[in-house]
KETOR-170919 format. One line per 2 residues: number of its first residue (from 1); for each residue x, y, z of C-alpha. Coordinates in Angstrom, 2 decimals. Example, Ala and Ser with C-alpha at 12.3 -4.5 7.8 and 13.67 -1.06 7.14 Angstrom:
residues 2
1 = 12.30,-4.50,7.80 | 13.67,-1.06,7.14
***
This chain:
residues 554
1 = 86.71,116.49,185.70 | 83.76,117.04,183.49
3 = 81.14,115.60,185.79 | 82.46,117.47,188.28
5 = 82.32,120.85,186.85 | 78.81,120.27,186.22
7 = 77.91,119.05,190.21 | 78.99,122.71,190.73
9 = 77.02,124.13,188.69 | 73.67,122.34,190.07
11 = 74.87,122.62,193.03 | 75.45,126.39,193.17
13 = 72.08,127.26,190.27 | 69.09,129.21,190.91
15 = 66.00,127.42,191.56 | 64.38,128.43,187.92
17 = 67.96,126.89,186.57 | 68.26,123.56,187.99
19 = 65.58,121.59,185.71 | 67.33,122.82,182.57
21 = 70.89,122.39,183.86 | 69.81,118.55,185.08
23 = 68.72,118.35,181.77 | 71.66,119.12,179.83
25 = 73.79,117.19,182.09 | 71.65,113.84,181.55
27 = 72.44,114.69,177.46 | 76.08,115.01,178.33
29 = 76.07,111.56,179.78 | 74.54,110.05,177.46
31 = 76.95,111.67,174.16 | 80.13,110.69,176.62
33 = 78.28,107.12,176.28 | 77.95,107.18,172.61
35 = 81.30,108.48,172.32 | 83.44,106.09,174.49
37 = 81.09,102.96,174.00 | 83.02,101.13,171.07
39 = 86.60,102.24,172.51 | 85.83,100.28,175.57
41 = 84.32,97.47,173.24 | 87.45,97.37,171.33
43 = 89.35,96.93,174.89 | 87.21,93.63,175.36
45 = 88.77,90.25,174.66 | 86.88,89.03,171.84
47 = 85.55,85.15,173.08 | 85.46,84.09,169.31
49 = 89.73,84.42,169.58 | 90.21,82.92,172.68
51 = 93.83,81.24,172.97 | 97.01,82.22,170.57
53 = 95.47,84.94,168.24 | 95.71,83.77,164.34
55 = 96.92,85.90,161.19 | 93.60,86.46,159.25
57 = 94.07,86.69,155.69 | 91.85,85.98,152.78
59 = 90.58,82.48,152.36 | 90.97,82.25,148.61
61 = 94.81,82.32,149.53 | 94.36,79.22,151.44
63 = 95.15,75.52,149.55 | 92.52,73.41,151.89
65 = 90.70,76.20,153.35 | 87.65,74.32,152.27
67 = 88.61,71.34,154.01 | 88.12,71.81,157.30
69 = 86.51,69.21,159.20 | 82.99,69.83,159.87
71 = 83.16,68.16,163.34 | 85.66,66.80,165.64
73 = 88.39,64.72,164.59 | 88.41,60.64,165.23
75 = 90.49,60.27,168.24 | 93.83,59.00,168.15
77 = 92.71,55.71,170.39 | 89.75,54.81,167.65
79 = 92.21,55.34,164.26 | 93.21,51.91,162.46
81 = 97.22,50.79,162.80 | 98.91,51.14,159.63
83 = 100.70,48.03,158.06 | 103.91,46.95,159.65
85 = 103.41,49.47,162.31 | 106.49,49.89,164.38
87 = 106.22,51.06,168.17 | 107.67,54.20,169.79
89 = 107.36,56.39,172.96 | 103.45,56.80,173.69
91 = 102.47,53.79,172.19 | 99.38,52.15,174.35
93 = 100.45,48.10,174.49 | 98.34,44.92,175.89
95 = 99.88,42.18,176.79 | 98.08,38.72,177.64
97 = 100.40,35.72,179.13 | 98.45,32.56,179.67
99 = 100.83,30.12,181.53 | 99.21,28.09,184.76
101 = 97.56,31.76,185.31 | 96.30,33.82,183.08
103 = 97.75,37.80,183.46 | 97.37,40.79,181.61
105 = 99.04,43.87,181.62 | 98.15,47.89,179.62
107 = 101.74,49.25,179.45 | 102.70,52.73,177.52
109 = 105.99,52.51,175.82 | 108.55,54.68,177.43
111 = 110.03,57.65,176.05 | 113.41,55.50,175.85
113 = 111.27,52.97,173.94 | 110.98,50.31,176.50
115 = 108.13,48.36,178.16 | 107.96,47.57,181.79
117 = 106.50,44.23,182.61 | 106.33,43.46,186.76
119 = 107.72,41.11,187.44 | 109.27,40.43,184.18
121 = 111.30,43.57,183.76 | 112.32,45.91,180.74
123 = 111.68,44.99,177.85 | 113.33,46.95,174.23
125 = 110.32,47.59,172.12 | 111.21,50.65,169.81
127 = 111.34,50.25,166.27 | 109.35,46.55,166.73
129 = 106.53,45.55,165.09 | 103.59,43.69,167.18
131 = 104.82,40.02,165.58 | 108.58,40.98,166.17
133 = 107.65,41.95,170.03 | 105.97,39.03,170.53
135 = 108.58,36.54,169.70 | 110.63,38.90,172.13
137 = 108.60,38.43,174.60 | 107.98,34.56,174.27
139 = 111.40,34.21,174.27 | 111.83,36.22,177.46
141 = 109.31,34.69,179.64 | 110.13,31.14,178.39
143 = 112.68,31.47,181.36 | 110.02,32.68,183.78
145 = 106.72,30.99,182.64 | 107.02,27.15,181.64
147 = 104.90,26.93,178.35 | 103.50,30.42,178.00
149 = 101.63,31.99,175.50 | 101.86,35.60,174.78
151 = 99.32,37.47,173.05 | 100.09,41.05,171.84
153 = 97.75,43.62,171.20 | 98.04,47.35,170.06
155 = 95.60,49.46,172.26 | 96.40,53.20,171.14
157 = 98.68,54.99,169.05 | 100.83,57.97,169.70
159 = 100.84,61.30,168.53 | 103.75,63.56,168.12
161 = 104.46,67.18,166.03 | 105.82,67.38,162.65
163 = 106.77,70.87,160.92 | 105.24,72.09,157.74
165 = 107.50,74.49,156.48 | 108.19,76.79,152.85
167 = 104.96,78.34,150.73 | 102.93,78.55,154.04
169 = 101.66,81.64,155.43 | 104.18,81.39,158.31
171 = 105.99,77.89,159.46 | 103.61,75.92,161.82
173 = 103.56,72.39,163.87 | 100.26,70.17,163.62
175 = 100.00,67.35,166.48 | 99.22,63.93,164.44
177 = 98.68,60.31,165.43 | 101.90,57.73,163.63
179 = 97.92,56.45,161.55 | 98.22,59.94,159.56
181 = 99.67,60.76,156.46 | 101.49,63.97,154.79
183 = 98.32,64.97,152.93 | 96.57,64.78,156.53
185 = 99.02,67.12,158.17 | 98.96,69.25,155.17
187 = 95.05,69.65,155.34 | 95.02,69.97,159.01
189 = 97.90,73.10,159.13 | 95.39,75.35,157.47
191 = 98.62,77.65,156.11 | 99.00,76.26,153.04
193 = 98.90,78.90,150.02 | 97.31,77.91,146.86
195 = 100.96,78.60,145.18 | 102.22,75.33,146.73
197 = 103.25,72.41,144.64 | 101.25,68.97,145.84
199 = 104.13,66.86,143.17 | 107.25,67.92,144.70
201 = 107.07,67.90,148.25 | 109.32,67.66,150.08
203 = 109.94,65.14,153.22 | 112.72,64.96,155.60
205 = 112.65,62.16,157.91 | 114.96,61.99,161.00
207 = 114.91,57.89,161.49 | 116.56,57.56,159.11
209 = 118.19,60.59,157.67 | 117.06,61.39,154.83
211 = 114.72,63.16,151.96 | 112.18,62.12,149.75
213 = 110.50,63.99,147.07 | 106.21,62.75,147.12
215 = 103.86,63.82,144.07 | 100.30,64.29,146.43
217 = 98.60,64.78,143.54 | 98.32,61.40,142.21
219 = 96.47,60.48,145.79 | 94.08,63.39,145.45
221 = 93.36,62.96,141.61 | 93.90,58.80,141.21
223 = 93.95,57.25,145.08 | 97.31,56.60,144.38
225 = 98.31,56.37,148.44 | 102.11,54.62,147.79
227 = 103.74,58.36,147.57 | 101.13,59.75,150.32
229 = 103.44,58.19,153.16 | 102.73,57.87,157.01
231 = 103.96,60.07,158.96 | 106.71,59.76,161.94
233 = 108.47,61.18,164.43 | 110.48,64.24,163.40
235 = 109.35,64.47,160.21 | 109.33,67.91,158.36
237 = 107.29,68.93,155.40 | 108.24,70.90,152.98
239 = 106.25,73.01,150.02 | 107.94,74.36,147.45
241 = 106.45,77.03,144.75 | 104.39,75.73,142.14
243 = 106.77,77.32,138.99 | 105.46,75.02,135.54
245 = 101.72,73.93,134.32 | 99.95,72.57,131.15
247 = 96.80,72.81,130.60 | 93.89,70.58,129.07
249 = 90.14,72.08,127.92 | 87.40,70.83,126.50
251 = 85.47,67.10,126.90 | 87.33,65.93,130.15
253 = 85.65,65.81,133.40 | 88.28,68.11,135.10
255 = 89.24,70.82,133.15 | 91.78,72.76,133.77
257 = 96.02,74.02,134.82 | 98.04,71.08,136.18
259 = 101.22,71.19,137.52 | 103.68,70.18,134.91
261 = 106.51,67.32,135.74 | 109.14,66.80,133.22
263 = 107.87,63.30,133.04 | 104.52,63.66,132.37
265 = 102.44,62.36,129.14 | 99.27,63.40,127.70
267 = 97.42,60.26,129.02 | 99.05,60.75,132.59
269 = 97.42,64.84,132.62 | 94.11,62.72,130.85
271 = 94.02,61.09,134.58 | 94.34,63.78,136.18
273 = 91.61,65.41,134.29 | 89.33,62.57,135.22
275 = 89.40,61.04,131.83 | 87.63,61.76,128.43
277 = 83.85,62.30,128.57 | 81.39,60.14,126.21
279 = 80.77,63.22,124.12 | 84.62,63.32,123.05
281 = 85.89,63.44,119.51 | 89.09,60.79,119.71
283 = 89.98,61.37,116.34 | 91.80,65.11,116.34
285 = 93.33,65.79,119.86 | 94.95,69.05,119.27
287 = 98.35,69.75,121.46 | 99.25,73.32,121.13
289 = 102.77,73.70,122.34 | 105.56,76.87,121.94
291 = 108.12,76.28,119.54 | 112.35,75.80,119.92
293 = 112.62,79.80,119.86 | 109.71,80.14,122.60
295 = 108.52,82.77,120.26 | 105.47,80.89,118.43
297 = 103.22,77.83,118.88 | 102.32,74.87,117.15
299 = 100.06,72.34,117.10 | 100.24,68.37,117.20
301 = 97.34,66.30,116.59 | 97.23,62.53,117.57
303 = 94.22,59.82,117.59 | 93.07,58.63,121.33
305 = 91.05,55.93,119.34 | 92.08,52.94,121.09
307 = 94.33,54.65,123.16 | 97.67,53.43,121.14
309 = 100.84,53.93,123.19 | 102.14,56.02,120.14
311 = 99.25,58.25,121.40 | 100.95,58.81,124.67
313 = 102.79,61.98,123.69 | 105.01,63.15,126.00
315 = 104.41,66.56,127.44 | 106.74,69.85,127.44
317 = 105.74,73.06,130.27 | 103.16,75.29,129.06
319 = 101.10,72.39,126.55 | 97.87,73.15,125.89
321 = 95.50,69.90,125.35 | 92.30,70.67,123.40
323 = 90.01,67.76,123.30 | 86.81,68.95,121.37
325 = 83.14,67.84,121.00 | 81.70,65.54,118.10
327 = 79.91,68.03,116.15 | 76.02,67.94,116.80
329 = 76.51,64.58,119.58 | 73.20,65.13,122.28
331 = 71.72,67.72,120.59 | 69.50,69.83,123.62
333 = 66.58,69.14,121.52 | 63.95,69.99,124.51
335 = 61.37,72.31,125.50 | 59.31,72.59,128.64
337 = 55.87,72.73,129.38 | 54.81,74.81,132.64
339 = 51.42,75.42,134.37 | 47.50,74.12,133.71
341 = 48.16,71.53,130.69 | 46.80,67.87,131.51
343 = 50.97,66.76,131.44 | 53.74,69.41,132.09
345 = 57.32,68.14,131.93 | 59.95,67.64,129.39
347 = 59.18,67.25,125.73 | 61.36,66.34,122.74
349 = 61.24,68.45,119.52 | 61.96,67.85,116.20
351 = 64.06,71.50,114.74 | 62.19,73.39,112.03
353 = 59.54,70.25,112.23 | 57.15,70.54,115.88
355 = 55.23,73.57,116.10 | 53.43,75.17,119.42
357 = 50.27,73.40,118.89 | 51.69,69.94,118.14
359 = 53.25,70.22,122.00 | 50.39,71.11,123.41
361 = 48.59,68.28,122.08 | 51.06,66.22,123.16
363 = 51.09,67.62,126.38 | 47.33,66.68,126.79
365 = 46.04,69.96,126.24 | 44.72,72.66,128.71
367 = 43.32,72.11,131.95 | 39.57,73.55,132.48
369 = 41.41,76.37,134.91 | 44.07,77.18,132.31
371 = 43.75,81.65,131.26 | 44.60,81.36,127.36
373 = 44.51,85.12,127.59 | 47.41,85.30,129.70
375 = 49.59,81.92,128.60 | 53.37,82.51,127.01
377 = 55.95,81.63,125.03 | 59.12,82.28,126.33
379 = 62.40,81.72,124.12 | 65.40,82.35,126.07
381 = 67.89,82.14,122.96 | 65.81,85.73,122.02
383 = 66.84,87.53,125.02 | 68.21,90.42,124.67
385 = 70.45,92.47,127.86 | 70.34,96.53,127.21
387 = 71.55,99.01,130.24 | 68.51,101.41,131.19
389 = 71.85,103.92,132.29 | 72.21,104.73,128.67
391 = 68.88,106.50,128.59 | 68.60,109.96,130.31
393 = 65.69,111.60,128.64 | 62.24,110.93,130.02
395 = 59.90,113.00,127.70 | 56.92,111.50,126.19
397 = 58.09,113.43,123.38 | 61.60,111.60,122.92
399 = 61.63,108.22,121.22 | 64.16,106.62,123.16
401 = 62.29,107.25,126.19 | 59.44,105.45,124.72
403 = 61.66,102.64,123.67 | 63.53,102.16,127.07
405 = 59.54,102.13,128.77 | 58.59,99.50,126.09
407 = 61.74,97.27,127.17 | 60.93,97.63,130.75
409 = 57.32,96.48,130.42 | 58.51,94.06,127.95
411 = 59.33,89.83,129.20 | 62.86,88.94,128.19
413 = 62.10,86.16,125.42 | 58.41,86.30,125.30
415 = 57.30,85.69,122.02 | 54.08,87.54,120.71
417 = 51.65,84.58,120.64 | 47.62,84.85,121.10
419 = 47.02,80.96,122.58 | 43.12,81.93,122.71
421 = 43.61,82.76,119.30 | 45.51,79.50,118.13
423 = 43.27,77.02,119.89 | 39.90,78.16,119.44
425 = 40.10,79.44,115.38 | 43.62,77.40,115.11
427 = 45.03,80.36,113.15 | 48.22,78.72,111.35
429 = 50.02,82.36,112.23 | 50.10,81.67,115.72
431 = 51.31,78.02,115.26 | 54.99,78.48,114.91
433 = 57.63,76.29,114.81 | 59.49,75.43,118.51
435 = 63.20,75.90,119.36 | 65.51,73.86,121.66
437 = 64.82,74.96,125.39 | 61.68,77.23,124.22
439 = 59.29,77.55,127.74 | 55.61,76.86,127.57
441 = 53.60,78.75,130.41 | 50.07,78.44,131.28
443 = 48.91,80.39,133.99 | 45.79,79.44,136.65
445 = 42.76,81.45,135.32 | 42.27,84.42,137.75
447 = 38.56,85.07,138.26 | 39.15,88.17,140.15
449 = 39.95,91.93,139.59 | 42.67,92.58,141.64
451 = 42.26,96.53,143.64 | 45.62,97.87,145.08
453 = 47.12,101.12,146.41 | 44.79,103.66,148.63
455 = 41.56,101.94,149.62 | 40.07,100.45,152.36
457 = 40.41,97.23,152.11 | 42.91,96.30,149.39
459 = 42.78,92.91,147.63 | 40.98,90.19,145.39
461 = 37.34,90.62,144.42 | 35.55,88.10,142.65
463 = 35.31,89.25,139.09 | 31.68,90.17,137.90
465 = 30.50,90.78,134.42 | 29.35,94.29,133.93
467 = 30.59,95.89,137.25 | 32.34,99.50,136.57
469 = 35.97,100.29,138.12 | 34.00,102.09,140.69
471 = 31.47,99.53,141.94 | 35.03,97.22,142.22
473 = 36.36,100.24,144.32 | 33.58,100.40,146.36
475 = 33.41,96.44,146.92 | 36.97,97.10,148.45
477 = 35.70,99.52,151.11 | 35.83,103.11,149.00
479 = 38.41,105.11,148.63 | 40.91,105.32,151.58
481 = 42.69,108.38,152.58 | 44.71,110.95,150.72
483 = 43.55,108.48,147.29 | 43.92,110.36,144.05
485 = 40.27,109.45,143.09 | 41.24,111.60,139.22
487 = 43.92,109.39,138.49 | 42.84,105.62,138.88
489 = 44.36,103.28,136.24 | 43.60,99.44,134.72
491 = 46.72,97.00,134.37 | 46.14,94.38,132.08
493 = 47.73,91.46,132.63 | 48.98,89.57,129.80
495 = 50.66,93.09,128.63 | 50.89,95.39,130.90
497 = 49.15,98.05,129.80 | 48.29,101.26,131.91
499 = 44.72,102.10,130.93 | 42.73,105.49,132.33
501 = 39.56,104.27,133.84 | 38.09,106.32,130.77
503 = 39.34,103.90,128.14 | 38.13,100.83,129.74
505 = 35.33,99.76,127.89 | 34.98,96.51,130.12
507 = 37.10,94.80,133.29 | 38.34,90.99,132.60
509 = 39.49,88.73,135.17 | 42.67,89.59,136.10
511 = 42.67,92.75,135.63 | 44.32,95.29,138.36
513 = 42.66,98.42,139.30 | 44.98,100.89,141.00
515 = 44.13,103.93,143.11 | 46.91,106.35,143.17
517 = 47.92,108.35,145.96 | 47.91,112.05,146.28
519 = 51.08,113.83,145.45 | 52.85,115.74,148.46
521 = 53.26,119.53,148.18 | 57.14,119.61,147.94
523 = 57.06,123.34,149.35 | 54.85,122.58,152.33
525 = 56.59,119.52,153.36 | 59.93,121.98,152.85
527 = 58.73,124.52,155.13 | 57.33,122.29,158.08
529 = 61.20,120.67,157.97 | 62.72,124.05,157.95
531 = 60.42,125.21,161.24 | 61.64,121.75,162.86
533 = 64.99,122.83,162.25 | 64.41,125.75,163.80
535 = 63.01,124.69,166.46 | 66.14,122.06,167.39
537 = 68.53,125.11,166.93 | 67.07,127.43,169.10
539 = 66.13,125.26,171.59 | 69.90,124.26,171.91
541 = 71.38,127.74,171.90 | 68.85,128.37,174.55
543 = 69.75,125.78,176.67 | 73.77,126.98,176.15
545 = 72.94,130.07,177.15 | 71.17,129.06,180.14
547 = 73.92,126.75,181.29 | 76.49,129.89,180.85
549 = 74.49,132.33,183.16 | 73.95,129.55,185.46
551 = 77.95,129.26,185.66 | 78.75,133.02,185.60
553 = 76.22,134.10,188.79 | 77.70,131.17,190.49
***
């Protein structure tokens, strides 16, 4: 109706109206455009959701989120046979009868369990293993075939639905091969919440009828398979909520909450914790427990030395197993050794013994391109976090201004240390004494004087002795535009100091010369947006107005 409207009005507009009024209409097309683009992208089918559309919820709810399968599944033909595997409907069979003849049939087991042979007939092979259906068939053919061997073989499996059902996200099916087991259909359902119990699921089989309670968590913790069961047809999985937990700290592998059985002993949740680590003190293993009126706790302590069956405590809901360290076992008696020395690495330290210039000594000492002037010590143990949010004033005047710029120039850790100092007059004040995990850096010397911000050509020059800030400036093509030639600055680099060209009696390598750039006029640049504003405005009303006459005189 829109469009239309506005054919009119071209249609029926003065000559002197019909460029602006073609104008305005192309605009209108293209805001309808903006406007109704994502509804109609909404409408779209999405290709990424093809098929039955999926609840999307958080992965962290998810049990086995993380194990998906990062490419296709085996298929059901190329899976290994359990033992004693029993056939049903969909089961792929060879058979092989060598008699006078040899013959060889591929039969599929019918969905009333039965194989048909030509020329042999119907054959009753649910429920049979392969040895059991081969004396079957011997015994069948013996009145056909006069002395005839029968080889059986199992060519593919079938696969059928079973139901995983309770602390899901919604109830589900999973299609699985009879070579899968419950933890396989519970990893493949994808609906399992994290509040689900993996020690007493539940599994109702229909041949025969009944239900079995299966702790999963001994197969994913020990490789204990005999409660991880294969699956069969009809079979319907069950996850309760996970209600009771203990809990063990400290020097195990796996620390953590466990799921708490009523039979469960502290060397059973030791297991489960992937066992005691090498830096674990046997002697004291605290177990800190509530007492009879649930209102206090306790502690027990037994000795793991040995592992004595009196050690085997057994558990109560809620324990809390503390195994601790041996005081001062592997002491992290290390530091490391970065940059131009002859042998960086790893080095051992003695505590309140090894000082810096023993470790550089033993590190082979500097390389001939190693900058003493800028090489650190960095101790991470004297880092210190502060929130720059907690300062507001910025006056030169206020001393926590000056304090929050001195922590921002400052290196977390670095330790005030003059290397130049301490290896060419060995000055015993600059030798201190090493901490575990201290960090030894020795930069590349840098025989250039680095020029940045508003010049020609910025970048590294090749440092000369006696050159002025200028003559570097000018090496770097001169002062580019709108440079703030009045306010050019030195950066040293081992501190970080701002220096006016003024109080720079001499460049060093590695020095950085900066060439501000001029400062904008905040009222001119004010005014020119203001006129563009303008500008947009009128033009818009005018173009309104236009359309209007056009419509009226039509």
């Amino acid at each position: 109706m829109l469009a239309c409207n506005i054919m009119k009005v071209l249609k029926n507009a003065k000559p002197r109206c019909t460029l602006i009024s073609a104008y305005w209409f192309a605009l209108l097309i293209q805001l309808g455009i903006v406007i109704y683009q994502p509804v109609l992208y909404a409408q779209l089918p999405d290709s990424r959701f093809s098929g039955q559309s999926r609840l999307m919820v958080p992965d962290t709810l998810l049990l086995f989120e993380s194990m998906r399968p990062a490419s296709a599944p085996v298929g059901i033909s190329q899976q290994l046979a359990p033992p004693n595997y029993t056939l049903s409907a969909g089961d792929g069979v060879f058979i092989g009868i060598t008699s006078q003849t040899y013959t060889s049939y591929q039969l599929t087991v019918t969905p009333e369990g039965k194989l048909i042979i030509p020329r042999v007939g119907e054959v009753l092979a649910l429920h049979l293993t392969l040895p059991e259906l081969r004396e079957r068939l011997a015994t069948m053919l013996s009145k056909t075939y006069r002395r005839a061997e029968v080889s059986v073989a199992l060519l593919s499996l079938r696969s059928f639905e079973v139901e995983v059902l309770g602390e899901t996200l919604y109830p589900t099916k999973v299609k699985v091969s009879a070579a899968e087991r419950v933890s396989d259909a519970i990893a493949k359902s994808n609906v399992v919440l994290k509040t689900a119990s993996l020690r007493q699921i539940k599994l109702k089989r229909a041949y025969p009828d009944t239900t079995l309670s299966l702790d999963l968590l001994t197969y994913y913790r020990l490789l204990d398979a005999r409660e991880n069961l294969y699956l069969k047809e009809g079979d319907v999985i069950f996850l309760t909520r996970r209600t009771d937990s203990v809990t063990i700290s400290g020097e195990v592998k796996y620390p953590g909450s466990y799921e708490f059985l009523p039979s469960d002993s502290l060397y059973q949740l030791l297991s489960f914790a992937g066992g005691l680590l090498e830096s674990a003190y046997l002697d004291s293993v605290e177990i800190i427990r509530f007492t009879e009126d649930k209102l206090s706790r306790k502690s027990l302590y037994v000795s793991l030395r040995g592992f004595p069956q009196s050690a085997n405590v057994p558990l109560q809901r809620g324990d809390v197993v503390v195994v601790r360290r041996i005081p001062k076992i592997f002491p992290e008696e290390m530091v490391e050794v970065r940059g131009e020395v002859k042998f960086p690495g790893i080095y051992r330290i003695e505590p309140k013994k090894t000082r810096l210039y023993d470790i550089i000594q033993t590190a082979g000492g500097f390389t001939d391109k190693a900058s003493l002037e800028e090489a650190v010590l960095i101790r991470p143990s004297a880092s210190r976090s502060f929130d720059p949010r907690s300062f507001t004033s910025d006056s030169s005047e206020d001393i926590d201004a000056q304090y929050l710029k001195a922590k921002l120039r400052e290196r977390q850790g670095r330790m005030s240390v003059n290397f130049k100092t301490l290896m060419q007059g060995k000055a015993e004040s600059e030798n201190v004494l090493l901490e575990p995990d201290d960090i030894i850096e020795v930069p590349k010397f840098r025989n250039y004087i680095n020029v940045i911000g508003r010049v020609i050509e910025p970048g590294n020059i090749e440092y000369q002795s006696g050159l002025s800030v200028r003559e570097y400036i000018r090496l770097a093509g001169g002062f580019g535009k709108q440079a703030d030639e009045g306010r050019v600055v030195v950066i040293k680099p081992n501190t970080g100091d701002v220096l006016e060209v003024s109080k720079v009696e001499q460049l060093e390598p590695g020095d950085t010369i900066l060439v501000p750039e001029l400062p904008r006029k905040p009222w001119l640049q004010s005014a020119w947006e203001i006129f563009r504003d303008g500008i947009v405005v009128i033009g818009s009303i005018a173009t309104t107005v236009l359309v209007i006459l056009s419509i009226v005189r039509g």
